[in-house]
N, C-alpha and C positions, 0 to 999 in steps of 0.2 A: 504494500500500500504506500501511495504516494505520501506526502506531508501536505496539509490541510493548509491553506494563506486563507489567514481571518483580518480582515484590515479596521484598526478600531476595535480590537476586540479586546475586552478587559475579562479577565477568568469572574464567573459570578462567584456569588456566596466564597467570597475569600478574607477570611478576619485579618486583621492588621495582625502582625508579631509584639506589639506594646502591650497587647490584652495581658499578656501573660511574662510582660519584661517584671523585674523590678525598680527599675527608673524609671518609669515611665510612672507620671501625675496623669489620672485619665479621669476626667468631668465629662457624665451622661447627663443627654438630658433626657427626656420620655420617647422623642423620637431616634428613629437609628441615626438619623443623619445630624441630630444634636449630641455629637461628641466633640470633646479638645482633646489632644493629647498632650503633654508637656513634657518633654526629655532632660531626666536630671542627671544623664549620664555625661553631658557633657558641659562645661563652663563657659559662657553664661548660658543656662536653661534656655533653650527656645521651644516656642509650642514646634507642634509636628501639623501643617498642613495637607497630607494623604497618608495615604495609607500605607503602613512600613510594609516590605514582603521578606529582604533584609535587613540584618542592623548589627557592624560591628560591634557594637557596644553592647548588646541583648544580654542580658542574665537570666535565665527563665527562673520565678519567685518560685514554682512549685519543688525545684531540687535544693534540699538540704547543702548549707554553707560548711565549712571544716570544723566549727565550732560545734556543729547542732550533729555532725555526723562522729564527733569524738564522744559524746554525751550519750548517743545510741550505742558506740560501740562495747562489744562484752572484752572482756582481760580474759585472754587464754593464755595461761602457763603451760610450757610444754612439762610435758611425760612423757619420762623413760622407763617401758617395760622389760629395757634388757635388763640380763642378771650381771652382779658386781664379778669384776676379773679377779682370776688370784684363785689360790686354793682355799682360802677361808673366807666366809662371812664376816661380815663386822657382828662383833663380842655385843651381845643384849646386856644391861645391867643384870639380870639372874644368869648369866652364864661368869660372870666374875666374880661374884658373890660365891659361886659354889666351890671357882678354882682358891680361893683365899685359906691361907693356913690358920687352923685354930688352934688356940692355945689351950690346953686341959691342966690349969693347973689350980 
């Protein structure tokens, strides 16, 4: 199949990438077409007049930051199942207690 030339053509139903930045200041109003968006990613803030589809600057709000993912994560200490080298165990307190000379006097 060939490739399709749409002239003027803008993709429908396509949400801007601010809906879901976290710099992005965004004022609804009741209707669709009454929104601002205001970009605070960069200095000085400027509003946004259309509609972003990229954006260097994007931070998507809904993934956890290093802070909020240090906070979730669990501490795993490793464990070793192997057994200790050498011909002996390490000595338990009741195993030196028994080797000790007593005195019968």
């Amino acid at each position: 199949m060939g490739k399709a030339n749409v002239k003027g053509g803008t993709p429908a139903g396509s949400g801007s990438l601010c809906r879901t930045c976290s710099h992005a200041h965004i004022l609804s109003g009741y209707r669709e077409s009454e929104m601002m968006v205001v970009c605070q990613a960069t200095y000085p803030e400027f509003p946004v007049p259309f509609v972003v589809r990229e954006c260097t600057g994007y931070n998507d709000r809904n993934r956890p930051d290093w802070d909020q993912m240090e906070k979730l994560a669990i501490q795993v200490a490793p464990v070793s199942f192997a057994k200790k080298v050498g011909f002996r165990a390490e000595e338990t307190e009741r195993e030196t207690e028994d080797l000790q000379p007593v005195d019968d006097e």
